[in-house]
ZAKE-761028 format. One line per 3 residues: number of its first residue (from 1); for each residue x, z, y of C-alpha. Coordinates in nm, 3 decimals. Example, Ala and Ser with C-alpha at 12.3 -4.5 7.8 and 13.67 -1.06 7.14 Angstrom:
! ZAKE-761028
1	1.230,0.780,-0.450 | 1.367,0.714,-0.106 .
END
This chain:
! ZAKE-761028
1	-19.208,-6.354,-7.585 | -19.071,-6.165,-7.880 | -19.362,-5.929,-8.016 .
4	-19.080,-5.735,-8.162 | -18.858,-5.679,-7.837 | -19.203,-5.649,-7.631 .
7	-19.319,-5.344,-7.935 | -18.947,-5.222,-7.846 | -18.999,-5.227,-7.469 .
10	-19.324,-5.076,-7.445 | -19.355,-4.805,-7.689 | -19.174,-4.613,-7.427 .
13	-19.036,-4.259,-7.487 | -19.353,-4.163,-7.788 | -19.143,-4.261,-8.051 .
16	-19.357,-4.516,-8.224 | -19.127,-4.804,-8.291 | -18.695,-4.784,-8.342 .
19	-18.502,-4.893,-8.048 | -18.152,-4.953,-8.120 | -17.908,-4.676,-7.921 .
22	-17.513,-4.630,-7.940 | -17.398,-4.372,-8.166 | -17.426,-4.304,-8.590 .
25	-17.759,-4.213,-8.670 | -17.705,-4.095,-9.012 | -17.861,-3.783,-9.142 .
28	-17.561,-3.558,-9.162 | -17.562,-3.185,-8.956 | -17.447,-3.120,-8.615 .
31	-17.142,-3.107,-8.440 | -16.889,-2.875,-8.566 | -16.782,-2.631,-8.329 .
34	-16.480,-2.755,-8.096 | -16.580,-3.119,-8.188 | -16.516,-3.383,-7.965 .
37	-16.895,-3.516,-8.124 | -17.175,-3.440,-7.923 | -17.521,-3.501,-8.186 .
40	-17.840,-3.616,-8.005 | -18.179,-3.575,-8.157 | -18.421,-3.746,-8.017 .
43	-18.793,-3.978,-8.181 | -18.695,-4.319,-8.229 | -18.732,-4.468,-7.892 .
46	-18.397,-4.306,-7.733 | -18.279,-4.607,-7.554 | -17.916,-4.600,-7.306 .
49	-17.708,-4.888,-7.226 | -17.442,-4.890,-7.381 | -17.239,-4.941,-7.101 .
52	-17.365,-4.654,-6.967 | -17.296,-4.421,-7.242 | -16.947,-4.563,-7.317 .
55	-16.875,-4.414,-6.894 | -16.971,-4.132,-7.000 | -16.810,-4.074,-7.361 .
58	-16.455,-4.204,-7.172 | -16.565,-3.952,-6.860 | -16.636,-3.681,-7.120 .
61	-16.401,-3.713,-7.370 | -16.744,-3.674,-7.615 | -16.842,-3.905,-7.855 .
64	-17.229,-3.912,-7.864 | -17.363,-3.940,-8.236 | -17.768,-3.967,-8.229 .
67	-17.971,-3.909,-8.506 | -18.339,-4.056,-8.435 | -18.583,-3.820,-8.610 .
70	-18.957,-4.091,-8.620 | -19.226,-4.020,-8.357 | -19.229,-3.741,-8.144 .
73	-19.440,-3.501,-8.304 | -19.252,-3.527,-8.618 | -18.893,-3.481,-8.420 .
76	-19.046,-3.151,-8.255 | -19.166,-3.025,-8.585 | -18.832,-3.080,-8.791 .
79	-18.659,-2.964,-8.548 | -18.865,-2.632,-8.552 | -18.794,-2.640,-8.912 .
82	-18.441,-2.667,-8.923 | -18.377,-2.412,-8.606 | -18.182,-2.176,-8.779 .
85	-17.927,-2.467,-8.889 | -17.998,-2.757,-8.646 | -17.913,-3.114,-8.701 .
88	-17.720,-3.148,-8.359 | -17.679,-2.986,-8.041 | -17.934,-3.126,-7.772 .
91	-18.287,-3.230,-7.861 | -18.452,-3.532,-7.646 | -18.788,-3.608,-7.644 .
94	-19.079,-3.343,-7.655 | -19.309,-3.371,-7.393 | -19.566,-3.156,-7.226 .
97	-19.873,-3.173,-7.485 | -19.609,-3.052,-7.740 | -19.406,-2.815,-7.544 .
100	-19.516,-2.469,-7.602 | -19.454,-2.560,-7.979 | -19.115,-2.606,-7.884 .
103	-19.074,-2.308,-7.679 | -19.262,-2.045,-7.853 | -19.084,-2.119,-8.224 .
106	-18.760,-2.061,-8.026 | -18.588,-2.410,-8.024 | -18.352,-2.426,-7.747 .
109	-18.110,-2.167,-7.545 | -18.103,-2.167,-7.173 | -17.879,-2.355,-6.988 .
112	-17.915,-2.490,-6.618 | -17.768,-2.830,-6.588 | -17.549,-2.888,-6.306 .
115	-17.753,-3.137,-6.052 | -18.124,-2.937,-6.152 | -18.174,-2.898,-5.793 .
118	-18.199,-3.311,-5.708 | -18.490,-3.277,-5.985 | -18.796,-3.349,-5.825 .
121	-19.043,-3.014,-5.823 | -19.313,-3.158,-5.936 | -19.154,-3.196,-6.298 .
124	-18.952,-2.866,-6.324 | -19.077,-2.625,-6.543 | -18.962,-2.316,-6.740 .
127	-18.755,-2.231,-6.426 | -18.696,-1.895,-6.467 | -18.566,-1.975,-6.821 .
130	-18.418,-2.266,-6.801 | -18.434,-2.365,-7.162 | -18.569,-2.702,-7.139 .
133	-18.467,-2.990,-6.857 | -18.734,-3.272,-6.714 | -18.563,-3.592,-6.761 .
136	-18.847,-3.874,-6.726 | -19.218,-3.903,-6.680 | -19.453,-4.140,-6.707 .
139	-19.871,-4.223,-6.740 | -20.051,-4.245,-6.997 | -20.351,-4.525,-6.905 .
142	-20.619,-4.746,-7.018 | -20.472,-5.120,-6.948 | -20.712,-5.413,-6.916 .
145	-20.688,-5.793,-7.016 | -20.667,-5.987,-6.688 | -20.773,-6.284,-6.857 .
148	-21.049,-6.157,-7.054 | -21.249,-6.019,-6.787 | -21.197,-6.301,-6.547 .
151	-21.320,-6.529,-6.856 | -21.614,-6.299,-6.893 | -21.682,-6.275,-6.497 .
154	-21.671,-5.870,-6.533 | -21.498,-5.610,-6.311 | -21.248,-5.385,-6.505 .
157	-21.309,-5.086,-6.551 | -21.169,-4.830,-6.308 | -21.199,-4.441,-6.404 .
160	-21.306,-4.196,-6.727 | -21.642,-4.280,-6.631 | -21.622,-4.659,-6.603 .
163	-21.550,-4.679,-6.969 | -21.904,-4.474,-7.106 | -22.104,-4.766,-6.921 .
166	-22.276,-5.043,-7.120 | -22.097,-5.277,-6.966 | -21.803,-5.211,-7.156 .
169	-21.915,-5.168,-7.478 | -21.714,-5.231,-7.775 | -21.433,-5.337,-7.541 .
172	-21.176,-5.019,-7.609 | -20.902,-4.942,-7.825 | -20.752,-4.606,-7.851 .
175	-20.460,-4.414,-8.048 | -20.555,-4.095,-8.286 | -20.493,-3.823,-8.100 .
178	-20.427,-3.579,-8.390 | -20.168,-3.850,-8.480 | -20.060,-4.040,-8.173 .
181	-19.872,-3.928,-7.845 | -20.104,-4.148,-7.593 | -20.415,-4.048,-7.805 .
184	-20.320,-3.678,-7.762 | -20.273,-3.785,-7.332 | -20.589,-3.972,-7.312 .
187	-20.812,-3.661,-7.491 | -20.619,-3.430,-7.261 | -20.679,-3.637,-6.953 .
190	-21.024,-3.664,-7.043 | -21.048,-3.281,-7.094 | -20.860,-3.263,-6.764 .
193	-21.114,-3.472,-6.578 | -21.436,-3.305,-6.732 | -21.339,-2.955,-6.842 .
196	-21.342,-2.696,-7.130 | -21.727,-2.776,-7.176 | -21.744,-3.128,-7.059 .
199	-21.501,-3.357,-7.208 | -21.711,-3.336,-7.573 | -21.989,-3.453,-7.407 .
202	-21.784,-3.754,-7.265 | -21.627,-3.854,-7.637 | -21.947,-3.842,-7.781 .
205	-22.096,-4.085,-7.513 | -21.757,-4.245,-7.556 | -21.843,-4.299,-7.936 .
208	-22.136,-4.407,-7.871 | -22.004,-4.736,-7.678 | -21.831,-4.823,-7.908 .
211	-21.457,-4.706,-7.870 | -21.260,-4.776,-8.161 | -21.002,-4.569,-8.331 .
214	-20.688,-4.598,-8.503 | -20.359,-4.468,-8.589 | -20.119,-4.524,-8.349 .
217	-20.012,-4.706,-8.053 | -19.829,-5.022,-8.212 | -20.160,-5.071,-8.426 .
220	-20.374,-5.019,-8.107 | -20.150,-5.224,-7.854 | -19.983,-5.545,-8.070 .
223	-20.284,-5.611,-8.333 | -20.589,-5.477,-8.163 | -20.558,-5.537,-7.756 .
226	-20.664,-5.936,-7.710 | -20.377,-5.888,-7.384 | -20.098,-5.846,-7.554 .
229	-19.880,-6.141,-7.678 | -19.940,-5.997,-8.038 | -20.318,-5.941,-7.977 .
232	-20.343,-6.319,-7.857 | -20.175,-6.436,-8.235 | -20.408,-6.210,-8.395 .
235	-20.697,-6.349,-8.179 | -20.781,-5.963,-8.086 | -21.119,-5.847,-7.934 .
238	-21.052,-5.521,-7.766 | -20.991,-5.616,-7.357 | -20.940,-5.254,-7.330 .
241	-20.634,-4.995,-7.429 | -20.469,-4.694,-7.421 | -20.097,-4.773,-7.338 .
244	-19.933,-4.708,-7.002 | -19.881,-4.722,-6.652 | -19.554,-4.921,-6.731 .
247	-19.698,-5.173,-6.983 | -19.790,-5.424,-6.724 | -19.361,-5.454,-6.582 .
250	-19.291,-5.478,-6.922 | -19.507,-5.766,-6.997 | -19.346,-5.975,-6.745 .
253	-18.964,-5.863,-6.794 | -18.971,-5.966,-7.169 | -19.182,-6.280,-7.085 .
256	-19.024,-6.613,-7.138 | -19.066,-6.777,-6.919 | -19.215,-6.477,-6.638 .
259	-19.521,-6.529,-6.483 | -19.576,-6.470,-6.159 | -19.784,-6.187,-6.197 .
262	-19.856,-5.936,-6.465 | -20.130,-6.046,-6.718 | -20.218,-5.716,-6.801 .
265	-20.348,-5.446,-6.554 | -20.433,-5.052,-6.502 | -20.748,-4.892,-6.491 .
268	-20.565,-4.636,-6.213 | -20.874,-4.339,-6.278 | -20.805,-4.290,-6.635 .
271	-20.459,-4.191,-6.616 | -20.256,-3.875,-6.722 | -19.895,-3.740,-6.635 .
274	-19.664,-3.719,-6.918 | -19.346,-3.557,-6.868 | -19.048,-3.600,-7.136 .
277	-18.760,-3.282,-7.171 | -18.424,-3.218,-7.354 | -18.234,-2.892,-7.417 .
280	-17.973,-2.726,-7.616 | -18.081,-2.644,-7.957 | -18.073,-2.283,-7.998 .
283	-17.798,-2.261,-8.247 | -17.650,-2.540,-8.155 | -17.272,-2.590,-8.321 .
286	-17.142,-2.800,-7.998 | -17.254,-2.615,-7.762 | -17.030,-2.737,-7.482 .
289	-17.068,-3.072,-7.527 | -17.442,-3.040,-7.553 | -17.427,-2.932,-7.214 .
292	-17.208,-3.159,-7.123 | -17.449,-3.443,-7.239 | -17.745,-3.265,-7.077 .
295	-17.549,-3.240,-6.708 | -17.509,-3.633,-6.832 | -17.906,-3.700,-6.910 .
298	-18.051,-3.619,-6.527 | -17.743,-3.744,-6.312 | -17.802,-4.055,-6.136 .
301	-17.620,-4.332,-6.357 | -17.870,-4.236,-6.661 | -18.152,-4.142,-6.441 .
304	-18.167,-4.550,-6.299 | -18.065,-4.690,-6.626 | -18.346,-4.502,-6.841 .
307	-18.665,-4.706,-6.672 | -18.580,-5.053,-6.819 | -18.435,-4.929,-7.163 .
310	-18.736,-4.676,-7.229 | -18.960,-4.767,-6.966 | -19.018,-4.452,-6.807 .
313	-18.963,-4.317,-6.475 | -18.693,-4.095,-6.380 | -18.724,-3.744,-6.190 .
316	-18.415,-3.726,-6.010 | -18.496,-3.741,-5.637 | -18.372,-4.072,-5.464 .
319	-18.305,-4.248,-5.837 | -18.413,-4.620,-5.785 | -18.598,-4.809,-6.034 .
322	-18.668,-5.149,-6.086 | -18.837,-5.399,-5.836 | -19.066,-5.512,-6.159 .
325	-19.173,-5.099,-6.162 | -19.319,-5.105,-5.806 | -19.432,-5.437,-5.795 .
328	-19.620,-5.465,-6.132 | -19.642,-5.086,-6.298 | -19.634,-4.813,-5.975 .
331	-19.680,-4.454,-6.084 | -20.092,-4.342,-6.036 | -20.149,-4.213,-5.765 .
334	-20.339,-3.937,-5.873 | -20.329,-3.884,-6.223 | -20.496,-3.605,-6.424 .
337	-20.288,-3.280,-6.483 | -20.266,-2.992,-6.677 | -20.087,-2.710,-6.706 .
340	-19.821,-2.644,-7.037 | -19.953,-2.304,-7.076 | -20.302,-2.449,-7.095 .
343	-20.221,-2.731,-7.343 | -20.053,-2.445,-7.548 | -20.395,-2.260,-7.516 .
346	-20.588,-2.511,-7.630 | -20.454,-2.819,-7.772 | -20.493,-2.760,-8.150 .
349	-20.854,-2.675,-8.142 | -20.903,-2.955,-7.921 | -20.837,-3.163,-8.179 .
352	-20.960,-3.064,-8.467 | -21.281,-3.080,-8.238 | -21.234,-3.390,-8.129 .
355	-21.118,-3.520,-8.521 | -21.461,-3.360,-8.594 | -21.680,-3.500,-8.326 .
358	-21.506,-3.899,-8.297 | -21.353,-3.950,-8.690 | -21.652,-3.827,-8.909 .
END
C-alpha cells in the first residue's frame, strides 16, 4: 500500500494532508462579479472526481477554481480574516466544533439550496437562517490494531472508560486538541460522555495511563499507530488511536493486494459525530455561481461520489455509499453529541483547560 495515497485517503475532510482536486488553486481573489468562475475555499482535503465536477462545470456553464487554504482551523480563521474581501465565493469545510466561530464573525449570507429538504434532519442546522448547508458527516473514534491485540491475547478496548483501565496502558495515541480536528472531537466526546465537571477527571486518569500526545493526526496515525501500514515501517508501539469510523474501509480499498477483512478496527463507545458545512461567503463577488455550486455540493451525484474521495458520509437521504463503508467502517451507532451552541459556549476554555491539565 502507498503510505502516501493511504495519508491521502484517510485524513478525511480535517484538512491534514493535500489531496489533489480539479480546479487552479492559486492564491489570487474571488470571482469577479458576472464571472463564469465559481472560487471554492475549502482545507486541503477537498476531494471530487473529476468526472464529476467536469458534469457539472458543462451542466453549469461554471468553471470551479479552488483555492485549498491548510487544515481546517486555519481555513475558518483566514477566512474570518479576509470577510470583508473574501478569497472566493463558497467556503467548504468548517465543522461543528468550529462553527459558531464561523457564524458569529459573520462569514456567510443565507441562502437555501435547492434539494435542502432530501437533507437528512439529523444534520440540518441554522434552519431558520440558512447560512450554512450540512454536506457530510462522519465519527471521530479510537481505532485498534487487530493484530496487536490478538498477538497480545487482549480484548480491545470498547468505550471512554475502557481506555482509563490498566490494561491498556501506554497503548494510546491521540491528536492535540488545541491543534488538531480529531483531538478537538475526542476532548469533546469525552466532555460529552462525562460532563461539564467530569471529563477533567477522566483526562487526568487518562494521563495517568499513559496516553500520549502529539500534534496532529498524520503524526498520530502513519508514525505512531503500530496498525497502520506506516506504523508497521516505523515498527510503532501505540495499538491504540484517534482516527475514524472510516479508517478501517480505507485500509482495505488502498490495500494491494485487499485482505479479506479490515486489519484495523473501532472501539464503537468512544466515538463522536462530526458534521462538515459550506456556504456563501458573505461578500462573496460570484454570488450566483456560489449558489449554483452549493445546489451542486448536496445533490445526489456529489453526495455518492464524496465517501470514497474524502471518506466521509453523505447526508442526503437515500445517497448510497460504498459496499467497503457498511461492510468494514458503518456509522456508530450511538455516538456522543453535542450541541453547536454548546461547543460555542465552551470550547475555548475547554482547551486551554485541557492544554493545562494533559501538556504541562
Amino acid at each position: 500500500m502507498s503510505i502516501t495515497k493511504q495519508v491521502t485517503a484517510l485524513a478525511v475532510g480535517l484538512g491534514l494532508v493535500t489531496l489533489s482536486a480539479c480546479g487552479s488553486e492559486d492564491g489570487g481573489s474571488g470571482s469577479a462579479a458576472g464571472s463564469k468562475t465559481v472560487t471554492l475555499v475549502s482545507h486541503d482535503s477537498w476531494a471530487v472526481s473529476k468526472s464529476v465536477l467536469a458534469a457539472f462545470e458543462k451542466q453549469s456553464g461554471y468553471t470551479v477554481r479552488v483555492l485549498k487554504d491548510g487544515d481546517a482551523g486555519q481555513a475558518v480563521n483566514k477566512a474570518i480574516l479576509t470577510k470583508d474581501n473574501p478569497q472566493g465565493d463558497v467556503f467548504f469545510g468548517v465543522d461543528n466544533t468550529l462553527l459558531s466561530r464561523a457564524l458569529d464573525n459573520g462569514l456567510f449570507q443565507p441562502y437555501e439550496v435547492k434539494g435542502a429538504d432530501a437533507i437528512l434532519p439529523a444534520y440540518r442546522t441554522d434552519e431558520a437562517r440558512h447560512r450554512v448547508t450540512p454536506i457530510d458527516t462522519g465519527d471521530i473514534c479510537v481505532n485498534y490494531d487487530k493484530a496487536w491485540f490478538n498477538e497480545h491475547r487482549l480484548t480491545p478496548p470498547e468505550s471512554f472508560d475502557d481506555l482509563i483501565k490498566p490494561a491498556y496502558k501506554d497503548l494510546l495515541v491521540t491528536e492535540n486538541a488545541s491543534t488538531s480536528s480529531p483531538g478537538l472531537g475526542f476532548l469533546l466526546g469525552s466532555a460529552a460522555k462525562y460532563g461539564d465537571d467530569g471529563w477533567a477527571d477522566y483526562w487526568t486518569r487518562l494521563k495517568a495511563n499513559g496516553v500520549k500526545v502529539v500534534d496532529g493526526w498524520e503524526q498520530a496515525y502513519n508514525e505512531e499507530f503500530s496498525g497502520s501500514a506506516g506504523g508497521k515501517k516505523a515498527k510503532a508501539d501505540r495499538p491504540l488511536v484517534v482516527s475514524y469510523a472510516s479508517s478501517p474501509p480505507a485500509e482495505v480499498i488502498f490495500a494491494d493486494p485487499k485482505p479479506a477483512t479490515a486489519p484495523t478496527g473501532v472501539a464503537t463507545g468512544t466515538c463522536f459525530r462530526q458534521i462538515e458545512y459550506a456556504g456563501l461567503l458573505d461578500n462573496a463577488a460570484n454570488s450566483e455561481g456560489g449558489k449554483a455550486l452549493l445546489d451542486f455540493l448536496v445533490g445526489k451525484t456529489f453526495q455518492e461520489d464524496m465517501p470514497l474521495n474524502m471518506f466521509v458520509y453523505p447526508v442526503r437521504e437515500g445517497a448510497q455509499v460504498p459496499a467497503e463503508f457498511t461492510e468494514f467502517g458503518p456509522q456508530a451507532e450511538d455516538p456522543e453529541t453535542m450541541d453547536p451552541a454548546k461547543i460555542a459556549e465552551h470550547r475555548d476554555q475547554w482547551v486551554k483547560s485541557w492544554t493545562s491539565l494533559v501538556l504541562k
